[in-house]
C-alpha positions as CSV (number, residue, x, y, z in Angstrom):
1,X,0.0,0.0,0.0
2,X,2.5,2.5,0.8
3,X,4.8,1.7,-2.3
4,X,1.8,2.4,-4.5
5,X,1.2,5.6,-2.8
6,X,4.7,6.5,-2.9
7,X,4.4,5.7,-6.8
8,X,1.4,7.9,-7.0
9,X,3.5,10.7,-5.9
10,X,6.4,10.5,-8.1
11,X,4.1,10.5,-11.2
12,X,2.5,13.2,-9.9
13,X,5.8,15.3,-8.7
14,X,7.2,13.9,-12.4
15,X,3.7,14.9,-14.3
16,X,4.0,18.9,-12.6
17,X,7.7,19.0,-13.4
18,X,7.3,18.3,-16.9
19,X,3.8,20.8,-17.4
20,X,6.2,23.6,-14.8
21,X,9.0,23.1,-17.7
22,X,6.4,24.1,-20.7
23,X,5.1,27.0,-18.9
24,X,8.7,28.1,-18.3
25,X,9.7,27.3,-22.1
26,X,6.9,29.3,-23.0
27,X,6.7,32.6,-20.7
28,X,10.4,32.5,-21.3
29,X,9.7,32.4,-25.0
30,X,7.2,34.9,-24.7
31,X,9.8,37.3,-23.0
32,X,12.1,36.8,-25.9
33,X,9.4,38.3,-28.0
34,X,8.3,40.6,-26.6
35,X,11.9,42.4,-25.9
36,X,12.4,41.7,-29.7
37,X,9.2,43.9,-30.2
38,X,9.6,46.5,-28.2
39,X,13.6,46.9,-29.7
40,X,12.4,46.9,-33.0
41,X,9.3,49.5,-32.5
42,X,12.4,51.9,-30.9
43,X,14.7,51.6,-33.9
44,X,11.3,52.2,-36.3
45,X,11.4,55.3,-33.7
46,X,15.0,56.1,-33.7
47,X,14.8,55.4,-38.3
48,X,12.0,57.7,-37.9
49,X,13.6,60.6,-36.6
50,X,16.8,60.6,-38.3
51,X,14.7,60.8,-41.5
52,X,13.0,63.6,-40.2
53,X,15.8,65.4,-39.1
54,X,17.6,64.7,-42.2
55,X,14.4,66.0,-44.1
56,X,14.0,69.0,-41.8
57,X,10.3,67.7,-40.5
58,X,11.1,68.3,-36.9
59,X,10.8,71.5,-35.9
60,X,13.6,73.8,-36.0
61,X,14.1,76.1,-32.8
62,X,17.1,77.8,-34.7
63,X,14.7,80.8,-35.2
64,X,15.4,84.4,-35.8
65,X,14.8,86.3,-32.3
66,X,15.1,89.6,-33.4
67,X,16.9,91.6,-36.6
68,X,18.6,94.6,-37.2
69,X,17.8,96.4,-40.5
70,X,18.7,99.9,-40.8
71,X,19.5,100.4,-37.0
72,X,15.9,99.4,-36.4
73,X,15.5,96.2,-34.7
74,X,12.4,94.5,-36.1
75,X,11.3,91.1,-33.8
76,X,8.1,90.3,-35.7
77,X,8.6,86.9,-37.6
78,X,6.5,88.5,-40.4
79,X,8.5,91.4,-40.8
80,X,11.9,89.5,-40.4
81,X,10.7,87.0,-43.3
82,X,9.6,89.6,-45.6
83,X,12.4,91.7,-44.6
84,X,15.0,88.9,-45.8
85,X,12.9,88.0,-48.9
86,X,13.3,91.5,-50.6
């Protein structure tokens, strides 16, 4: 009786150790992915925005401030833009 009982127990403990080593194959698995993922969805980011600074689609904060024309200092972008287009 307690040989069959003990027998019971190892299929059991053998049984769980071999489901416990899928689930840890497959979360481990799942992990892999999902760090491949998330790398590749930040070097779409990082491609991203050296295209758009190479193309000059991010916004530029080299502005013009202020300019002097004619000792007049003149800080309206308008005025500044038209100013340098004539």
């Amino acid at each position: 009786m307690r040989d069959n009982h003990e027998m019971e127990h190892k299929l059991y403990y053998k049984h769980y150790c071999k489901i416990l080593s899928k689930v840890i194959k497959e979360v481990k698995k799942k992990s892999i992915i999902k760090k491949l993922l998330l790398s590749q969805k930040i070097k779409r980011k990082t491609t991203w925005n050296i295209i758009c600074k190479e193309t000059s689609k991010l916004t530029n904060e080299n502005n013009i401030k202020s300019l002097r024309i004619n000792d007049h200092v003149v800080y309206n972008q308008i005025n500044i833009a038209n100013e340098l287009n004539n």
